[in-house]
N, CA and C atoms as a LAMMPS dump frame, in Angstrom:
ITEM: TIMESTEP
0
ITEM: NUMBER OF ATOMS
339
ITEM: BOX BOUNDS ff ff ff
-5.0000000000000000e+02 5.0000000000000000e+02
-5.0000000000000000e+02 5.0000000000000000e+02
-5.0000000000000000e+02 5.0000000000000000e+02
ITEM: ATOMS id mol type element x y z
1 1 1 N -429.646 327.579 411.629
2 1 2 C -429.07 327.962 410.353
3 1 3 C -428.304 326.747 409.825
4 2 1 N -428.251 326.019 408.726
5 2 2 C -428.075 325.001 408.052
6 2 3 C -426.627 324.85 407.736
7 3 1 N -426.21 324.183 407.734
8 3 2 C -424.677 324.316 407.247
9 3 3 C -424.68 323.62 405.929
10 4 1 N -424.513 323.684 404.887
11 4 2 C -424.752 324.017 403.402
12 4 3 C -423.634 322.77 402.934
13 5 1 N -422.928 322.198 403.554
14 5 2 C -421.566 321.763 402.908
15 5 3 C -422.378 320.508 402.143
16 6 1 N -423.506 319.729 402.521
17 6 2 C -424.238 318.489 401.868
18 6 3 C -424.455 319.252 400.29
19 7 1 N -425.256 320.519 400.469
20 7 2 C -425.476 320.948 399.756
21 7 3 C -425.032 321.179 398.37
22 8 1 N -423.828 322.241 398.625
23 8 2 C -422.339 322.62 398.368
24 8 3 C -422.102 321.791 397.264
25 9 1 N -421.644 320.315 398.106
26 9 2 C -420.855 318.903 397.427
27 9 3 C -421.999 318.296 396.324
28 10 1 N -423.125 318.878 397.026
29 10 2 C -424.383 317.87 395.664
30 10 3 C -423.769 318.398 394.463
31 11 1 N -423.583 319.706 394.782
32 11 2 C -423.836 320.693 393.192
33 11 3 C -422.775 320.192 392.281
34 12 1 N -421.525 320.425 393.363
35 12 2 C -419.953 320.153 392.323
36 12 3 C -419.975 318.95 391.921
37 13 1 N -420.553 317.587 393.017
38 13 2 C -420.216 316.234 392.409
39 13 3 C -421.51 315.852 391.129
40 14 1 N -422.366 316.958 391.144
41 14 2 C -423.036 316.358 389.567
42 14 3 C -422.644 317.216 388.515
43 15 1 N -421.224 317.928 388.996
44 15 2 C -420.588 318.02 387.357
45 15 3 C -421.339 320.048 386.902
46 16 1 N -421.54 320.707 387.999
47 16 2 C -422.489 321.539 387.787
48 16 3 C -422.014 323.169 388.633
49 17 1 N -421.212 322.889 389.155
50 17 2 C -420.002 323.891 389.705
51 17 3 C -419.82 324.806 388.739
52 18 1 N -419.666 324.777 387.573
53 18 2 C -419.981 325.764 386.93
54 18 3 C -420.634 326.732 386.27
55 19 1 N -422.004 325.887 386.722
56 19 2 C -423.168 326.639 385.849
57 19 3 C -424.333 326.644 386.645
58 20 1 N -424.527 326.358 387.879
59 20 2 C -425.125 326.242 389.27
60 20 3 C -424.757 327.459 390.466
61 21 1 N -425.505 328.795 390.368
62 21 2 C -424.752 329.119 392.236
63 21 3 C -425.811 328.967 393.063
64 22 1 N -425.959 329.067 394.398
65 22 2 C -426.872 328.571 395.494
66 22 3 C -426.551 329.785 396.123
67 23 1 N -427.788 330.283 396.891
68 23 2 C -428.484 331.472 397.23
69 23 3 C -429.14 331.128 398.721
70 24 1 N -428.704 331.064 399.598
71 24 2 C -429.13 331.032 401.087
72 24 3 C -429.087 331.339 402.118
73 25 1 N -429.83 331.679 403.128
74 25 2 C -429.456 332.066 404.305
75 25 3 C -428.946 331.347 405.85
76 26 1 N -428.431 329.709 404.59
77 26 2 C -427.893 328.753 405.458
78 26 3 C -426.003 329.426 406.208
79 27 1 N -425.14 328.796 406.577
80 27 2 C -423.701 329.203 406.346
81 27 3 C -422.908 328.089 406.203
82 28 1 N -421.443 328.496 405.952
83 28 2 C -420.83 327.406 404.453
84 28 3 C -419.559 327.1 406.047
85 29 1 N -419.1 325.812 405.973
86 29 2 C -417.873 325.582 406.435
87 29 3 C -416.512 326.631 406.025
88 30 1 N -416.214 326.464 405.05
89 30 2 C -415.065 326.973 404.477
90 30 3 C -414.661 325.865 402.869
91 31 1 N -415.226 324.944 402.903
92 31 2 C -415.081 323.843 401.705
93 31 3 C -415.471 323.614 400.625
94 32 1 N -416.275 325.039 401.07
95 32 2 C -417.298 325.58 399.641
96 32 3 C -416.563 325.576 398.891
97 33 1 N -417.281 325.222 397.225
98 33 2 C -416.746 325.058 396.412
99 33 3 C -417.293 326.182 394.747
100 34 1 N -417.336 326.897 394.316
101 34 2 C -418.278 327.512 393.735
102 34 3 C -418.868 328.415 393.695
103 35 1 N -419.903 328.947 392.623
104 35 2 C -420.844 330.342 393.222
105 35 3 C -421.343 330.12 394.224
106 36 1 N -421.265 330.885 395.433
107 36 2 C -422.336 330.594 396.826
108 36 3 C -422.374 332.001 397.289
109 37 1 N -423.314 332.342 398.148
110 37 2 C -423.981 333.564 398.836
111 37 3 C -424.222 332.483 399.605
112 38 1 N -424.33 333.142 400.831
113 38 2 C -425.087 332.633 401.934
114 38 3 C -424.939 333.883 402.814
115 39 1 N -425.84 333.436 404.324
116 39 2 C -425.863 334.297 405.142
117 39 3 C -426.643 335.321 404.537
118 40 1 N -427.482 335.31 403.922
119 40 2 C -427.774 336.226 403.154
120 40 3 C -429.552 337.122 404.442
121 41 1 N -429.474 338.497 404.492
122 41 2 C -430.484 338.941 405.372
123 41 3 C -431.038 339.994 404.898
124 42 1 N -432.295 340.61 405.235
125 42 2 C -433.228 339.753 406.233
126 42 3 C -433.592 338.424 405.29
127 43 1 N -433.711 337.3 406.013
128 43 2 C -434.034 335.897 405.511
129 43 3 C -435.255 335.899 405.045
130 44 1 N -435.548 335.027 403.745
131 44 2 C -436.988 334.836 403.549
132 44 3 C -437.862 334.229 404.658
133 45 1 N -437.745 333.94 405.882
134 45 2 C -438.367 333.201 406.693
135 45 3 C -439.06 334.128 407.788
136 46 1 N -438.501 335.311 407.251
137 46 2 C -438.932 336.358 407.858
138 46 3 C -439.46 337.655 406.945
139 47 1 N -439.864 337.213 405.792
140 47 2 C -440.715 337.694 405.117
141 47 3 C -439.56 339.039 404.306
142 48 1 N -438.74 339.024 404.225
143 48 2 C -437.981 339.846 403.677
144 48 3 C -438.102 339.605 402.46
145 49 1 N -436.985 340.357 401.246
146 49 2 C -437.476 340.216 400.094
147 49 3 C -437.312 339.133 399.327
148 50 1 N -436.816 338.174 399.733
149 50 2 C -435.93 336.964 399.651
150 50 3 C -437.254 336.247 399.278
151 51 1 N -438.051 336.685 400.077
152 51 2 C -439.292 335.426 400.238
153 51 3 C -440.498 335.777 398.816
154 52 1 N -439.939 337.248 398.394
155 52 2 C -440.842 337.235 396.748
156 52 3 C -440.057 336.384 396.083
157 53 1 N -439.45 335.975 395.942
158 53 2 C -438.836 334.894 394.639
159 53 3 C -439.118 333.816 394.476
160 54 1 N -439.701 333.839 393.346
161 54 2 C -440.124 332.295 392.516
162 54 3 C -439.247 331.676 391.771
163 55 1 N -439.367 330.508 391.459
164 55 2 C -438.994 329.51 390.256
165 55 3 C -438.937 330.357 389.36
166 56 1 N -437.97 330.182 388.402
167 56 2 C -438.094 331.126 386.983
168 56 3 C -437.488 332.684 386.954
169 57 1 N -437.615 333.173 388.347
170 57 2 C -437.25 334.696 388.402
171 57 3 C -435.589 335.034 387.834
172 58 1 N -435.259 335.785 387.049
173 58 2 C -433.584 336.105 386.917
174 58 3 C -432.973 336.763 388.339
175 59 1 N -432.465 336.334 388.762
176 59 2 C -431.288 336.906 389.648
177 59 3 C -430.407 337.255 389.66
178 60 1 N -429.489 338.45 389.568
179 60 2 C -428.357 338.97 389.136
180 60 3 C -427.543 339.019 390.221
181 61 1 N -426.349 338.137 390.365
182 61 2 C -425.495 338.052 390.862
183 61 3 C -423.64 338.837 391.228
184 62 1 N -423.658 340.088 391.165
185 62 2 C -422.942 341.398 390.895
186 62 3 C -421.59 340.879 392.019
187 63 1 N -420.616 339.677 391.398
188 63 2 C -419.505 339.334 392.292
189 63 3 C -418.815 340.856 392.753
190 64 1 N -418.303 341.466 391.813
191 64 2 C -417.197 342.597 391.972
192 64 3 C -418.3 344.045 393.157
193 65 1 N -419.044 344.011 392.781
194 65 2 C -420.013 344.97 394.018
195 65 3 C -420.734 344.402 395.135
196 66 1 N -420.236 343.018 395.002
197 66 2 C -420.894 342.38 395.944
198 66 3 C -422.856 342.641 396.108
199 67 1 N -423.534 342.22 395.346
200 67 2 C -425.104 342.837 394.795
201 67 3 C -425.411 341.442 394.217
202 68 1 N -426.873 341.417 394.928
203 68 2 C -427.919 340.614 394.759
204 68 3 C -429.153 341.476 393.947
205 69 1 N -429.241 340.847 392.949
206 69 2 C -430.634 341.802 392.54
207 69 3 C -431.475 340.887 391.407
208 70 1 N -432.939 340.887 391.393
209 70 2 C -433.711 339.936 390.761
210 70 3 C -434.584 341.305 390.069
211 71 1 N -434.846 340.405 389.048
212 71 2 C -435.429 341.493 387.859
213 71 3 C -437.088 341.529 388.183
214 72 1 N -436.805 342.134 389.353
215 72 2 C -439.336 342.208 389.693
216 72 3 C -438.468 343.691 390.166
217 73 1 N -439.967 344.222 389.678
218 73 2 C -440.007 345.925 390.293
219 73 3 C -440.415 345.55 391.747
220 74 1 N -440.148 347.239 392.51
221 74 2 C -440.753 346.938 393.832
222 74 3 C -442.254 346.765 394.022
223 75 1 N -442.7 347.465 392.904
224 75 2 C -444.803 346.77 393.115
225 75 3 C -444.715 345.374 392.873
226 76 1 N -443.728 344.316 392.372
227 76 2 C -444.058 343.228 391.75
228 76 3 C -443.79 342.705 393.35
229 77 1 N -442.374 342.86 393.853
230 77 2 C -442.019 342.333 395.219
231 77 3 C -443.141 342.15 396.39
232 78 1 N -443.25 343.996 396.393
233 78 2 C -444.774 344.096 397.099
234 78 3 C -445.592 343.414 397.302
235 79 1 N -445.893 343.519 396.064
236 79 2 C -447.213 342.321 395.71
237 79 3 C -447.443 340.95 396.08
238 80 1 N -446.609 340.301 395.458
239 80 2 C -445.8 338.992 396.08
240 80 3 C -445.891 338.894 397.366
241 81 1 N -445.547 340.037 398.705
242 81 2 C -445.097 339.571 399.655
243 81 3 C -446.441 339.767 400.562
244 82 1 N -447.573 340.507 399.937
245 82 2 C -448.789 340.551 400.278
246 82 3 C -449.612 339.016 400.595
247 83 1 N -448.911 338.266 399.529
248 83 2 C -449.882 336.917 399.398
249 83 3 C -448.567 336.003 400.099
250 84 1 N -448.143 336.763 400.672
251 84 2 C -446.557 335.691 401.556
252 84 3 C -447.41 335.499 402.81
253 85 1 N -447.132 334.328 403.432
254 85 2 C -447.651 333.382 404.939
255 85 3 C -446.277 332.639 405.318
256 86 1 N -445.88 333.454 406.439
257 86 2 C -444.837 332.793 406.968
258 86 3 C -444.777 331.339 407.418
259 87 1 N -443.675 330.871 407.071
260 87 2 C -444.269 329.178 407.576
261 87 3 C -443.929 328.776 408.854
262 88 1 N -444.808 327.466 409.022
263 88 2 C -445.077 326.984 410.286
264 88 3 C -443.84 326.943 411.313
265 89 1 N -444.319 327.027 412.388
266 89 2 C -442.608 326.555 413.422
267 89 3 C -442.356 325.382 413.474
268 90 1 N -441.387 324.908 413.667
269 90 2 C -440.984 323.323 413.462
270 90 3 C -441.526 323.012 415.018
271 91 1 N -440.913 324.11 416.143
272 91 2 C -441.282 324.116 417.46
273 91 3 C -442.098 325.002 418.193
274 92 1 N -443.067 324.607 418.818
275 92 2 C -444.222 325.625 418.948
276 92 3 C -444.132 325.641 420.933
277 93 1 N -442.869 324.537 421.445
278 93 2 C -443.109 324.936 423.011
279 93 3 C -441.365 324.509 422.867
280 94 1 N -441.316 324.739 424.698
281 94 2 C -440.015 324.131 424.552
282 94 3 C -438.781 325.526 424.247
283 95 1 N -437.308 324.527 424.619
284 95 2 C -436.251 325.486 424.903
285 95 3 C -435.848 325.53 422.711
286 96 1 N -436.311 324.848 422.31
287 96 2 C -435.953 325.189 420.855
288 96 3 C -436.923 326.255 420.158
289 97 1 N -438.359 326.177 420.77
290 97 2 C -439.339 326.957 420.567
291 97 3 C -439.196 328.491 420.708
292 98 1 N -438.293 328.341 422.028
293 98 2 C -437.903 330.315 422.905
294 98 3 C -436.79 330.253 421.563
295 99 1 N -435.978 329.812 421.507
296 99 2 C -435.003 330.124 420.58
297 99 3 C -435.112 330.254 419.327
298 100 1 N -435.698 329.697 418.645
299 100 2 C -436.727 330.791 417.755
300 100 3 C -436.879 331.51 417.426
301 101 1 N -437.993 331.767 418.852
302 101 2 C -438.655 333.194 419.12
303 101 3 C -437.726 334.145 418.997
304 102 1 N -436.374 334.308 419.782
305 102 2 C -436.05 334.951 419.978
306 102 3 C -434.646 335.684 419.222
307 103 1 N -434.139 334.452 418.391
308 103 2 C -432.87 334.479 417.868
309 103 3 C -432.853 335.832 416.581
310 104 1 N -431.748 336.217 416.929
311 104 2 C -431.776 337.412 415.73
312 104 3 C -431.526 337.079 414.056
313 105 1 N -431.157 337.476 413.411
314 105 2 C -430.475 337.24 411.82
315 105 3 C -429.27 337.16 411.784
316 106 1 N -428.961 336.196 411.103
317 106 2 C -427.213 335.679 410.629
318 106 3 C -426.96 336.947 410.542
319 107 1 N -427.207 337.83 409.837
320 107 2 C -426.203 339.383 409.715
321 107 3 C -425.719 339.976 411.102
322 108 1 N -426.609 339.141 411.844
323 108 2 C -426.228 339.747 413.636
324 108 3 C -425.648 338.653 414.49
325 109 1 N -425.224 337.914 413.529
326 109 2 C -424.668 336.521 414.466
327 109 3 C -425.573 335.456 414.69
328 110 1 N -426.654 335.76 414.859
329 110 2 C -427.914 334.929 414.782
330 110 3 C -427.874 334.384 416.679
331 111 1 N -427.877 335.271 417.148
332 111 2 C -427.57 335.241 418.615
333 111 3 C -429.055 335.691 419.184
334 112 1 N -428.999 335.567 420.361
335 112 2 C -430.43 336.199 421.289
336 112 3 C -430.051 337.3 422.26
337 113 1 N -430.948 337.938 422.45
338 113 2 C -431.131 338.946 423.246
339 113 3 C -431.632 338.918 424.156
């Protein structure tokens, strides 16, 4: 899981902190600066709904209810996630490979079992 702070600092130091938020299932130091979500689950990497979203889609960002929501119906999501192919493993053997395999979702600590 990525730690976002490179990230974070791109956005604010090009002047864009205000009109920029970032949407990931990386997690933030504490130095965050800005709109940010993170930790966000189930991850698109695991085919959740995260992984229908394209370029262009509206995303509604609901601070006070804490709500994520993008303007596709659920046939559009569906659909989308029909023609979804999970991507490759970075590690296919090996002690980074089991871990992987096995690691749960940031919403669970992102720990193994």
């Amino acid at each position: 899981m990525r730690e976002m702070l490179g990230v974070t600092s791109a956005i604010v130091g090009a002047g864009l902190g205000e009109s920029v938020a970032l949407l990931t299932d990386g997690r933030f130091s504490g130095a965050t600066h800005g709109l940010m979500a993170g930790h966000v689950a189930p991850e698109a990497a695991k085919g959740g709904p995260i992984a229908a979203v394209q370029n262009g889609d509206i995303i509604h960002m609901d601070i006070t209810n804490r709500r994520l929501d993008v303007e596709l119906s659920d046939q559009d999501i569906q659909t989308r996630l029909t023609q979804w192919t999970p991507p490759k493993p970075h590690y296919t053997s090996g002690v980074m490979a089991k871990y992987a395999k096995l690691v749960s979702s940031a919403s669970q600590g992102a720990v193994t079992s």
